[in-house]
N, C-alpha and C positions, 0 to 999 in steps of 0.2 A: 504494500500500500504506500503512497506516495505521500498521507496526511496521519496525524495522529487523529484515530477515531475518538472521539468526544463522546462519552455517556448519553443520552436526552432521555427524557419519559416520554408515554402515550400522549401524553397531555399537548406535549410541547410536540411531538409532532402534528399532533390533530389541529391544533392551532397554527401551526407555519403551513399548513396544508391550506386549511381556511384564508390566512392573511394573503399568500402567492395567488388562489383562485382569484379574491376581492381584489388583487394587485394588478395582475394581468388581464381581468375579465374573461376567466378563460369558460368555455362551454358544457366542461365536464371535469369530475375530481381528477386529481392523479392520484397514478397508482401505485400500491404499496405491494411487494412483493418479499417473499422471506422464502428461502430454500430451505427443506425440511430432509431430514436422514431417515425418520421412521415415523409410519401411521400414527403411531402415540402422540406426535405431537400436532396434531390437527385437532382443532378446536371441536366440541359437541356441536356449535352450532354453524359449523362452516358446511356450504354444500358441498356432497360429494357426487357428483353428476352420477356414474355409472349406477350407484346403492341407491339416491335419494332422486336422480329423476330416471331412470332405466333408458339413459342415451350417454353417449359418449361425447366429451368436449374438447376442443384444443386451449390450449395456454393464450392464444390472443383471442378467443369466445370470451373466456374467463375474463382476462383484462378489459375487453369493452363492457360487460356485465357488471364489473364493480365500477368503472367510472360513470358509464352513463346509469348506471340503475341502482349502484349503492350496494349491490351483491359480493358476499363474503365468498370466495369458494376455493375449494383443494381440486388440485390436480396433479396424480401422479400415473405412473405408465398405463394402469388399467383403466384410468378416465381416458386417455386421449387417443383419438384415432390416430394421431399427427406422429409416423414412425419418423421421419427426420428429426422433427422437435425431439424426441422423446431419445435419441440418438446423440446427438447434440449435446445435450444436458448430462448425456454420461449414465441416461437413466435405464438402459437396458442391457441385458447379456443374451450373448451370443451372436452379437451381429460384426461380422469381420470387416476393416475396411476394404475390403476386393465388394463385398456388396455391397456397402452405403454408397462406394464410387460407381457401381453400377447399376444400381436403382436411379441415381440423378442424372445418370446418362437415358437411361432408358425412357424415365420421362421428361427429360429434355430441359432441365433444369439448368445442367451445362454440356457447352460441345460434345466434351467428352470427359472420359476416367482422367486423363492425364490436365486435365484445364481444372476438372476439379482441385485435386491436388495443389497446381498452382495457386490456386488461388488461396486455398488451407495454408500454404505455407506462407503466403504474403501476409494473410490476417493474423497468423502465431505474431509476427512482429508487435500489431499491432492491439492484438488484442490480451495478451497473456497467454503460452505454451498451460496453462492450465485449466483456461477456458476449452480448450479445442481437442476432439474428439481425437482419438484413443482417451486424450491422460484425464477428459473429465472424469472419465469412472474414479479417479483417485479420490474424488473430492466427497463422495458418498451420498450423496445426495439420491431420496424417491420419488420428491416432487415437490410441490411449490404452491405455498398460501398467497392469494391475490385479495386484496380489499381495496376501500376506497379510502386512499391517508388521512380522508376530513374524520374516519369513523375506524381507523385501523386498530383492529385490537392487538395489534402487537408489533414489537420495533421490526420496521421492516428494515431488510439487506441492503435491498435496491428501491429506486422509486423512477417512475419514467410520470412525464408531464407532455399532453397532447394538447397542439393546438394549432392556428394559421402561423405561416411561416415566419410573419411580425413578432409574433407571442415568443416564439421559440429563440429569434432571435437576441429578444432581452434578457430571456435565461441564458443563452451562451455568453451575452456582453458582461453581464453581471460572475457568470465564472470565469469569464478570462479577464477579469476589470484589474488584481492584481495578478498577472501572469504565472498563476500556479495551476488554477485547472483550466486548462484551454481546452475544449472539448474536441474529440479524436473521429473519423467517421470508419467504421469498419464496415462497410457494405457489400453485398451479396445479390439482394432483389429479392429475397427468401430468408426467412426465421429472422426478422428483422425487430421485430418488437420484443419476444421471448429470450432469444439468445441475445444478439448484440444491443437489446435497449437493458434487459438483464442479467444475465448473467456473464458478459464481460466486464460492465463498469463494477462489477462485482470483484473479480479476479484481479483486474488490471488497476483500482482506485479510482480512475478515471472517470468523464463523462464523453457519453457516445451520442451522436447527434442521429437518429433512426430516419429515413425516409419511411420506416414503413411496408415490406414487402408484400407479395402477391398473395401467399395466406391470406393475410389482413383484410387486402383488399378481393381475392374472390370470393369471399365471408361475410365479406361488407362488414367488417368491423372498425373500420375508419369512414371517415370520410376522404371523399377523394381530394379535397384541400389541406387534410389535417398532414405534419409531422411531428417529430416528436426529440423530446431528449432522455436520456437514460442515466444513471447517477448513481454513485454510491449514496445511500440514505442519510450520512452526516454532513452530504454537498445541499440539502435543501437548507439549510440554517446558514452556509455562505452564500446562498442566494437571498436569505430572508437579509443579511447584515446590509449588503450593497444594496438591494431595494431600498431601504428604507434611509440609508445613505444621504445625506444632501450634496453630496457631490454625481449623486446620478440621479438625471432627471429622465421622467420614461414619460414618451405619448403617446 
């Protein structure tokens, strides 16, 4: 990590959630995200799609579900239909890299096995060698608590904020205002909100600035105006300081 992480309570994020929305006008909460090792620690009353609605969900359902609808929900490999995501994340056994590279060739995600590859190895630079598939499995991770930060019952890991490219830009001004977090863009055009809006800025300390990819959008879980930024969860409180700043003025 590139910051020392600072303690905060619920309270104080539920609050710098509230202030950033009332700040930026933004259209919907951001999301609060917290990676989980074992079923135990999902809460009683978080949804669990496959048990409690007998359908299966992806990780960016779940995230426009809690921003726009205020929905608490888990999701780990057996909620999600989504075998890249779920791949990705480190969240599954048995899958070899000869076939993750050749399921996205197959359905034409990329040129080919070897374009894959390259490109894996360009994002290790930038995203953290522990975010990126073989070595997630190290990190132990089963799945992932999604809420909305105005209402999050628990400190989240990561938090990603959706909104017109204006909005986002003030959060990037405001972390790079003192030249420490300049936000990074790891893009792909796929697993864009899940992975690189969470679980990089996660690994790497960083913040990652999301377009947003084609899940999202053949899901309709964005709009097709919105982007987005991704964060470790102790960068919403240096955005809360420069906000409020008199030396930064926002229109």
């Amino acid at each position: 990590m590139l910051f020392r992480r600072k303690k905060y309570s619920l309270i104080q994020y539920q609050n710098a959630a509230k202030s950033l929305i009332d700040r930026l006008e933004l259209e919907t909460d951001i999301v609060a995200m917290k990676f989980i090792k074992d079923d135990s620690e999902i809460p009683d009353q978080f949804i669990r799609p496959l048990k409690d609605l007998n359908q299966k969900m992806t990780i960016c359902m779940a995230m426009a579900e809690a921003r726009r609808e205020g929905k608490s929900i888990s999701i780990t490999t057996e909620d999600t239909p989504c075998v890249p995501g779920a791949v990705f994340h480190g969240w599954t056994k048995g899958v070899s890299m000869f076939a993750l590279l050749k399921s996205q060739e197959e359905n034409e995600w990329v040129k080919n096995k070897w374009s894959m590859n390259r490109g894996m190895l360009k994002r290790y630079k930038l995203g953290g060698l522990a975010a990126h598939y073989p070595f997630n499995k190290f990190l132990g991770h089963k799945g992932v608590l999604v809420a909305p930060l105005s209402r999050t019952p628990f400190i989240p890991d990561t938090v990603l904020i959706y909104g017109y490219p204006e909005q986002i830009m003030h959060v990037s001004h405001s972390l790079s205002f003192e030249g420490k977090y300049v936000p990074r863009a790891v893009l792909a055009g796929h697993g864009e909100s899940c992975y690189a809006g969470a679980l990089i800025p996660l690994k790497s300390g960083m913040p990652n600035f999301v377009l947003l990819g084609m899940g999202d959008r053949a899901i309709q879980c964005v709009e097709k105006y919105e982007v987005a930024m991704g964060m470790p969860a102790a960068l919403t409180f240096i955005r809360i300081k420069i906000f409020l700043s008199p030396e930064v003025r926002i229109t």
